[in-house]
C-alpha positions as CSV (number, residue, x, y, z in Angstrom):
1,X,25.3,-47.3,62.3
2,X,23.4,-46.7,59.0
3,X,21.1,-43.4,59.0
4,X,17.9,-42.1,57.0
5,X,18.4,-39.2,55.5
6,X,15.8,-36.8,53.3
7,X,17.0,-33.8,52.4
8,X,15.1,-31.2,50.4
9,X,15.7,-27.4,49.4
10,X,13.7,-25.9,47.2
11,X,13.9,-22.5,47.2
12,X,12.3,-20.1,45.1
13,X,10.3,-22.4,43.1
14,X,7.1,-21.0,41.6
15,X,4.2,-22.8,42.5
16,X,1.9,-21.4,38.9
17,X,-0.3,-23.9,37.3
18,X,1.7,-26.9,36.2
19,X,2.4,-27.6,32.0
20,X,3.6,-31.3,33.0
21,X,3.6,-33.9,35.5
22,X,6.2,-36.5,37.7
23,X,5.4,-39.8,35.3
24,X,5.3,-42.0,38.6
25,X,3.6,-44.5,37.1
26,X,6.1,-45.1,34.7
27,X,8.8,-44.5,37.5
28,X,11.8,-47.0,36.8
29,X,13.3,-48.4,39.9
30,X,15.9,-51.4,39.7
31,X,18.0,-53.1,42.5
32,X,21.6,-54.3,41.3
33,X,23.5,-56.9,43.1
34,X,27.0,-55.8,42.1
35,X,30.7,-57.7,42.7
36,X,33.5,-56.5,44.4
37,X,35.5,-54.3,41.4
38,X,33.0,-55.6,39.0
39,X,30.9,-53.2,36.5
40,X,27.1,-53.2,34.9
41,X,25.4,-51.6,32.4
42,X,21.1,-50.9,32.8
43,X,19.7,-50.0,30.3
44,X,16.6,-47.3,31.1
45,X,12.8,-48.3,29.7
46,X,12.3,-46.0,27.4
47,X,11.8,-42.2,28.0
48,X,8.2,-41.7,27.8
49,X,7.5,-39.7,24.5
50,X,7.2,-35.5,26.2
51,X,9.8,-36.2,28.7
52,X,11.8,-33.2,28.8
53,X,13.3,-33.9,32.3
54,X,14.7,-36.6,34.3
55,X,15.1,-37.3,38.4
56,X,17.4,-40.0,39.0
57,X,18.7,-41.4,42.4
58,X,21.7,-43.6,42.9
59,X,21.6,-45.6,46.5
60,X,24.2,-48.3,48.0
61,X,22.9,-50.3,51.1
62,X,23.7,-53.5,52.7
63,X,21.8,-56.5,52.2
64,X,19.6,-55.5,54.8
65,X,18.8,-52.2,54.0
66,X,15.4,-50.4,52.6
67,X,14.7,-47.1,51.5
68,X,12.5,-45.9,53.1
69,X,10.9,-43.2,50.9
70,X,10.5,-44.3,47.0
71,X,11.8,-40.9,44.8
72,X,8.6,-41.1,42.9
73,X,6.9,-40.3,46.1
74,X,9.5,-37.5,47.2
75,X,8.7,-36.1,43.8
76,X,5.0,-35.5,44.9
77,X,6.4,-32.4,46.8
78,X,8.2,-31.0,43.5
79,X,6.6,-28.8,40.8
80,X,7.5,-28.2,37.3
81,X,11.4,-29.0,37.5
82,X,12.6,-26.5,34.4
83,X,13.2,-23.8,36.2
84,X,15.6,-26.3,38.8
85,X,17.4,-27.8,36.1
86,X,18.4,-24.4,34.3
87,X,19.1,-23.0,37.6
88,X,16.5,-19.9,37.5
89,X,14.0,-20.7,40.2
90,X,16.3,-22.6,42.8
91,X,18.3,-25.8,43.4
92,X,16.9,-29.2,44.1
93,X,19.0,-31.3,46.5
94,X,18.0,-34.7,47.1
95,X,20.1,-37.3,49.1
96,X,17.6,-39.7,50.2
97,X,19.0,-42.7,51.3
98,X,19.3,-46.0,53.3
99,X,23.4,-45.3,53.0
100,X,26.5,-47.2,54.2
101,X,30.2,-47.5,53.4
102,X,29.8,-48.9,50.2
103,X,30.6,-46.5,47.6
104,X,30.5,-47.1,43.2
105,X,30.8,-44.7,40.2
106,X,28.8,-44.4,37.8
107,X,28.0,-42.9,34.1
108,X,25.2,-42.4,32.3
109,X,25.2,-43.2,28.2
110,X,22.8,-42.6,25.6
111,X,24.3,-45.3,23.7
112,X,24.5,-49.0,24.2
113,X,27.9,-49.1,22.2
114,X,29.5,-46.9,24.3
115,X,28.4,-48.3,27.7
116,X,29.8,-51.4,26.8
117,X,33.5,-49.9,25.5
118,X,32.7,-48.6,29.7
119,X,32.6,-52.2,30.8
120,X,36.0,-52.5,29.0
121,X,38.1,-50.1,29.8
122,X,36.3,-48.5,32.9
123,X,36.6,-44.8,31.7
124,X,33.7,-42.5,31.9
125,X,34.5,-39.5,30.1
126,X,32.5,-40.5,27.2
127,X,29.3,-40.3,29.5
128,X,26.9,-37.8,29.2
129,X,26.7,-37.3,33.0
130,X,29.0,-39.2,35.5
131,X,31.1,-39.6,38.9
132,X,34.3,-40.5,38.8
133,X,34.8,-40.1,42.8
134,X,33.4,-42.5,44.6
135,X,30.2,-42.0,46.0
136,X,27.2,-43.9,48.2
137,X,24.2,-42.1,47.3
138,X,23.8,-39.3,44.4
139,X,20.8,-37.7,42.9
140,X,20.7,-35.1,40.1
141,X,17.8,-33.6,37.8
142,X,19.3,-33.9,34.3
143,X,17.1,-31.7,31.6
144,X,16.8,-33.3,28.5
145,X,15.7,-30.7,26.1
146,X,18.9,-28.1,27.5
147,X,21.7,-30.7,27.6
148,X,22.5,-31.6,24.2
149,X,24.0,-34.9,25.0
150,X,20.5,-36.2,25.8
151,X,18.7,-34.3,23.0
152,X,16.1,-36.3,20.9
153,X,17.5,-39.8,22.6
154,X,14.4,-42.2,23.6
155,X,17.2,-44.4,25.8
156,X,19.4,-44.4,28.3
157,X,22.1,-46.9,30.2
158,X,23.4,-46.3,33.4
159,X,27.0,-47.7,33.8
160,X,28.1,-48.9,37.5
161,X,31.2,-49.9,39.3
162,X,31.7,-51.2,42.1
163,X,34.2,-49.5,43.9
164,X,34.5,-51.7,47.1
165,X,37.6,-53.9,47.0
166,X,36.2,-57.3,48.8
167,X,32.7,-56.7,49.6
168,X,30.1,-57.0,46.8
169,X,27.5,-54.1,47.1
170,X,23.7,-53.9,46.4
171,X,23.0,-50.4,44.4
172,X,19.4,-49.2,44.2
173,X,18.7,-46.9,41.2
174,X,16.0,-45.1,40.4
175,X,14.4,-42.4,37.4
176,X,11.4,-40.9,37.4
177,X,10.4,-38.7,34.5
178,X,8.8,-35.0,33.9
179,X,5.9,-35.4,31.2
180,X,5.6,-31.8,29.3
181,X,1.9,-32.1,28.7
182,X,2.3,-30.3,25.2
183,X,5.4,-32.1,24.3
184,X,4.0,-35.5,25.3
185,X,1.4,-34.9,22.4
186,X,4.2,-35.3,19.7
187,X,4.0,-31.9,18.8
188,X,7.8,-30.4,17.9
189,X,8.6,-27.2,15.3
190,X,8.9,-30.2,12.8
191,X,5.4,-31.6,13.4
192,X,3.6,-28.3,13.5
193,X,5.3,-27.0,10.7
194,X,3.4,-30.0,9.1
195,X,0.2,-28.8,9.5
196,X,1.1,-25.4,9.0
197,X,1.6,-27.1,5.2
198,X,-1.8,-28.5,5.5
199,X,-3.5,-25.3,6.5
200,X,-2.2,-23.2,3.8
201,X,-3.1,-26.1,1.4
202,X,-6.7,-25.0,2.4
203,X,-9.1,-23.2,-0.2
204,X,-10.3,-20.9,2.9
205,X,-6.7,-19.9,3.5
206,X,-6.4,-17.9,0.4
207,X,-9.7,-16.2,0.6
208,X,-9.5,-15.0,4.5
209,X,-9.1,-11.6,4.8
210,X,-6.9,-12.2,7.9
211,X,-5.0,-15.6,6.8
212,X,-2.5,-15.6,9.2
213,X,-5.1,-15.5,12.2
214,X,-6.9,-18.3,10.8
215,X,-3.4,-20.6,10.3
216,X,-2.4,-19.9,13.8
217,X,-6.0,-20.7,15.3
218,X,-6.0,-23.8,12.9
219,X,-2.4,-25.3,14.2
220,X,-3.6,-24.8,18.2
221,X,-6.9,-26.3,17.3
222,X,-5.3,-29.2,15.6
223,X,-2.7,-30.0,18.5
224,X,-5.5,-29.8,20.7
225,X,-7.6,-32.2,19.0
226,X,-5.0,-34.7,18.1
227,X,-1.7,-36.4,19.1
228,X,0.7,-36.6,16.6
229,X,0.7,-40.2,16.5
230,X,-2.8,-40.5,17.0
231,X,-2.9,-38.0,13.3
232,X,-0.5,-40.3,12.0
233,X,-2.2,-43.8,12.1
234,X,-5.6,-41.9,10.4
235,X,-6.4,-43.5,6.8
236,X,-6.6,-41.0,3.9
237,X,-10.0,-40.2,4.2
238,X,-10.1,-40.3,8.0
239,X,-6.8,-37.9,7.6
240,X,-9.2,-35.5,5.2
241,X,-12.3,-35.6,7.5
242,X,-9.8,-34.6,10.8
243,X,-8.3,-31.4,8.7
244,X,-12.1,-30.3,7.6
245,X,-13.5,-30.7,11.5
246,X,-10.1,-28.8,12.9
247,X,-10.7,-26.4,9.7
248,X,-14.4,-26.1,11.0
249,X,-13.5,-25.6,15.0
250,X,-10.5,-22.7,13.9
251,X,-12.9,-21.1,11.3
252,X,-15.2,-20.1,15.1
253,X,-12.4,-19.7,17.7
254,X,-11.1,-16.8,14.9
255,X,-14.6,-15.4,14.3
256,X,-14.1,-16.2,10.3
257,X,-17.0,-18.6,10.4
258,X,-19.9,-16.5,9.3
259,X,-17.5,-15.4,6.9
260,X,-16.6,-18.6,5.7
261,X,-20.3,-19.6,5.3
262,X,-20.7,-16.5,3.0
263,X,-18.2,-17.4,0.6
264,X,-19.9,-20.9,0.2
265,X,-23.2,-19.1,-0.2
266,X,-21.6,-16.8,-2.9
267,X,-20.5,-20.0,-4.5
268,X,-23.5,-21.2,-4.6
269,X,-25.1,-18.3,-6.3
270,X,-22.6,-18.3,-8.8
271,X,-23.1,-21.9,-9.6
272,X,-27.1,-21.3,-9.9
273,X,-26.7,-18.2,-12.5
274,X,-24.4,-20.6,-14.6
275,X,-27.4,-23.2,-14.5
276,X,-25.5,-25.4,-12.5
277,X,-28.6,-25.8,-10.1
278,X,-27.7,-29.5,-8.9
279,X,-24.6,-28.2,-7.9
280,X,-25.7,-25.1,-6.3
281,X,-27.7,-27.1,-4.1
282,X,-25.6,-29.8,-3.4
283,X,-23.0,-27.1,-1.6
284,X,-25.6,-25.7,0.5
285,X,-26.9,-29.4,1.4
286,X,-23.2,-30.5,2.2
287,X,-21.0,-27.6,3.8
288,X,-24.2,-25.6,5.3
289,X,-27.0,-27.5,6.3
290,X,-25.6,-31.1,7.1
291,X,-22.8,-29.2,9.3
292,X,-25.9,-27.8,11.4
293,X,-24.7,-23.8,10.7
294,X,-27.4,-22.9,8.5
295,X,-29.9,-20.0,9.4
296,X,-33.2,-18.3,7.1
297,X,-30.7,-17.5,4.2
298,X,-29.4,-20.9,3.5
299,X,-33.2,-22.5,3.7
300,X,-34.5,-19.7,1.5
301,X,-31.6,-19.6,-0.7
302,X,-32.1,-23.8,-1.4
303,X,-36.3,-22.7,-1.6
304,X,-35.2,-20.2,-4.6
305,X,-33.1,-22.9,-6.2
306,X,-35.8,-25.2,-6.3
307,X,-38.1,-22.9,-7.0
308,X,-36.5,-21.9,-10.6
309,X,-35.9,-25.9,-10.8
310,X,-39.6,-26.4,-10.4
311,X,-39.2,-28.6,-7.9
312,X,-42.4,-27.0,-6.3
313,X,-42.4,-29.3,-3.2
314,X,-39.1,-28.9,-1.6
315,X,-38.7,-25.5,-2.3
316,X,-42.1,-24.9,-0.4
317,X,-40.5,-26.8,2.3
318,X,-37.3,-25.0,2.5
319,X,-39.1,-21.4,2.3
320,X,-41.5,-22.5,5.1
321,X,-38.4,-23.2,7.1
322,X,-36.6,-20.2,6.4
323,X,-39.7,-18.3,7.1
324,X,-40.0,-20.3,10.5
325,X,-36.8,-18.5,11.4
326,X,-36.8,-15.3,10.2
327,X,-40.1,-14.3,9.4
328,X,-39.6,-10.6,8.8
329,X,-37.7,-10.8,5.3
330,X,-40.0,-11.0,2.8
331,X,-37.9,-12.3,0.4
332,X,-39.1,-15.5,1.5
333,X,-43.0,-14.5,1.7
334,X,-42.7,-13.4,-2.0
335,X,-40.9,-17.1,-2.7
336,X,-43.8,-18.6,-0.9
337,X,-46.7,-16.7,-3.4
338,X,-44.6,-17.5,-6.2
339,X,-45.2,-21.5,-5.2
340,X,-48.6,-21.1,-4.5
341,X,-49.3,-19.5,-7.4
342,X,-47.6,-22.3,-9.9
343,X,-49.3,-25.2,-7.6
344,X,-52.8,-24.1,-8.5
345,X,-52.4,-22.0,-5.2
346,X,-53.7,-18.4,-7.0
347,X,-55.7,-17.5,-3.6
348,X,-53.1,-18.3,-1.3
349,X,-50.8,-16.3,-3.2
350,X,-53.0,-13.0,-3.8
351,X,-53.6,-13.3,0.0
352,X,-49.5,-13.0,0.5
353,X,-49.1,-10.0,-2.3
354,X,-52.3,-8.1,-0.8
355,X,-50.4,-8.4,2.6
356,X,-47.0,-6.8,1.2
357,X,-47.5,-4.8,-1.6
358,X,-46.8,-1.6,-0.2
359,X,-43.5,-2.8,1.3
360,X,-40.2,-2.9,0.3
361,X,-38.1,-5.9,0.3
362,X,-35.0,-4.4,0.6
363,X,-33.5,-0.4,1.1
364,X,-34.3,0.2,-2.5
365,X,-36.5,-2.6,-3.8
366,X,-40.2,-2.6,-3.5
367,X,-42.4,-5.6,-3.5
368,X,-44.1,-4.9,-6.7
369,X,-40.5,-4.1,-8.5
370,X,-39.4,-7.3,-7.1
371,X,-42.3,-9.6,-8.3
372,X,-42.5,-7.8,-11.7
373,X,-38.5,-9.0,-12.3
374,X,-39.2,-12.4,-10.8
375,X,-42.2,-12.4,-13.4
376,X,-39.7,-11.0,-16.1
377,X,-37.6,-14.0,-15.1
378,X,-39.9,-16.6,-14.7
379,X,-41.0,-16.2,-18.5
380,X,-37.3,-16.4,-19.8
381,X,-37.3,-19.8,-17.6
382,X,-40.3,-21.0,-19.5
383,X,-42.7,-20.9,-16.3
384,X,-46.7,-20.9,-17.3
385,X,-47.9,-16.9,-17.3
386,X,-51.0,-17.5,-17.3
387,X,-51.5,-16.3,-13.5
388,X,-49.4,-13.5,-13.9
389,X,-51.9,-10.9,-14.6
390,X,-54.1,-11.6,-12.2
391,X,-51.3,-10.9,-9.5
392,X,-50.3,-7.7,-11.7
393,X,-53.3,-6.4,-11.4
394,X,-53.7,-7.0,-7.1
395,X,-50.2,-4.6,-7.5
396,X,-51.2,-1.9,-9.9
């Protein structure tokens, strides 16, 4: 009389938040009508890419017999199966079967070529796993990234025979994977030292003042955001705008952003002293404002750069801005009176100096020393003069 057995001990097991998961609905099951002394090679669907363990269950019945309990639902009860498989948190026995009399061996191959020479000559030893005693029902967890013999294979065959000497037997096999969420992404020491490449390739790289922070926070970022294969299949251009959004996303999670953004300012500075003013402004335009980081310094610092472009307009409209959010540096309220007074503005802008004059505009710089070099500057620029005195004289 044929009984049910489900056995289970897991002992010691640590139930902490999972990294992977039991792939059930990729679980392989197959049922393999088998002669009397006759062999059979299966070949495995592929290992799902992150697979870093496997469950398999090998179970004879008659013609008549179920199992009762598939071994994807058996894993349900089973957590992260690394520490079972190198034999540090406990052993995992499972002999869950619908089992008779009928008994097989079995090998498992990671090769098709040598599976076959199995069906040959019927010798096993070139298996990665296998039982040469006969058995009726088997189970084992086999770890894929500790057992070199299954290292870096995507397939597997399973090689059967049937030990039974008249009666032809029905085997039942079944594999279920273990999905290790961060391998399952694609990401291996060769893949990430792929983007490391990338990241040191970067112009910020060379001019953080803590490099190796940013590289790190740019690698996690980027195997966060992507899979491997999903980076892969990117166009050039799609490839370029990935790196400058993960670039963008490490540059905060390392607190270098503000940082970052200073060095573009600096740029930009540097670019409008060498009277490279469409230039200047394009950088603030592109990798400040469009990006949604600037604040009052990037608004004011495009106002000034119009300003000396005498492009009256928008640099009245960037100062107003930058004045909208930080209306206590008056740096901006002395850009504004310079607008007004070369749009015809000469009230507007006596109102501003009368206002401030008695201020400084920084630690050491007063308001009037400020507008008398902006004045200085102004005339070296070729700006009209003509109003100039009658400011001079609200400051004197």
């Amino acid at each position: 009389m044929k009984k049910i057995f489900l056995f289970l001990l897991i002992t010691q097991i640590s139930f902490a938040q999972k990294d992977g998961f039991w792939d059930k609905e990729r679980a392989f099951t197959k049922e393999i009508k088998l002669s009397s002394g006759n062999r059979t090679l299966v070949k495995i669907d592929d290992l799902p890419e992150g697979a870093s363990e496997f469950v398999f269950r090998i179970s004879l019945i008659d013609e008549n017999g179920k199992i009762t309990n598939s071994l994807a639902s058996v894993l349900k009860a089973i957590p992260d199966p690394t520490g079972i498989s190198q034999g540090a948190a406990g052993a995992l026995f499972l002999t869950n079967s619908l089992s008779g009399d009928d008994t097989c061996v079995y090998g498992i191959y990671t090769s098709e070529k040598a599976g076959n020479q199995f069906l040959k000559d019927g010798k096993l030893e070139t298996a990665c796993c296998f039982s040469k005693e006969p058995i009726n029902k088997d189970s084992k967890v086999i770890s894929i990234k500790n057992t070199k013999c299954f290292e870096n294979t995507p397939n597997i065959w399973f090689a059967f025979e049937n030990k039974n000497w008249v009666l032809s037997t029905k085997i039942v096999l079944e594999v279920v994977s273990w999905i290790d969420y961060s391998a399952s992404r694609g990401w291996n020491l060769d893949t990430k030292k792929e983007i490391v490449s990338i990241g040191k390739k970067l112009d910020w790289y060379k001019k953080s003042s803590n490099e190796s922070v940013f590289l790190a926070q740019f690698v996690a970022s980027f195997i966060d955001k992507y899979k491997y294969s999903e980076y892969q299949q990117l166009l050039a251009i799609e490839k370029t705008k990935a790196v400058n959004e993960v670039q963008e996303i490490a540059l905060k999670k390392s607190n270098q952003y503000e940082s970052y953004l200073n060095t573009i300012r600096a740029e930009a500075v540097k670019l409008f002293k060498d009277s490279k003013v469409d230039e200047a402004i394009s950088i603030i335009q592109n990798e400040i404002i469009f990006k949604k980081a600037a604040n009052h310094i990037d608004y004011g610092l495009l106002g000034n750069f119009y300003l000396f472009s005498k492009q009256f307009a928008k640099a009245e409209d960037n100062i107003n801005k930058s004045i909208v959010l930080e209306k206590n540096d008056l740096t901006h309220q002395l850009q504004l009176a310079h607008v007004y007074l070369f749009t015809d503005r000469v009230s507007e802008a006596k109102d501003i100096h009368n206002q401030y004059k008695t201020q400084n505009i920084a630690s050491n710089t007063s308001w009037v020393n400020q507008t008398k070099s902006d004045f200085s500057e102004f005339e070296k620029k070729g700006f009209p003069i003509n109003n100039f005195k009658k400011i001079l004289r609200i400051l004197e």
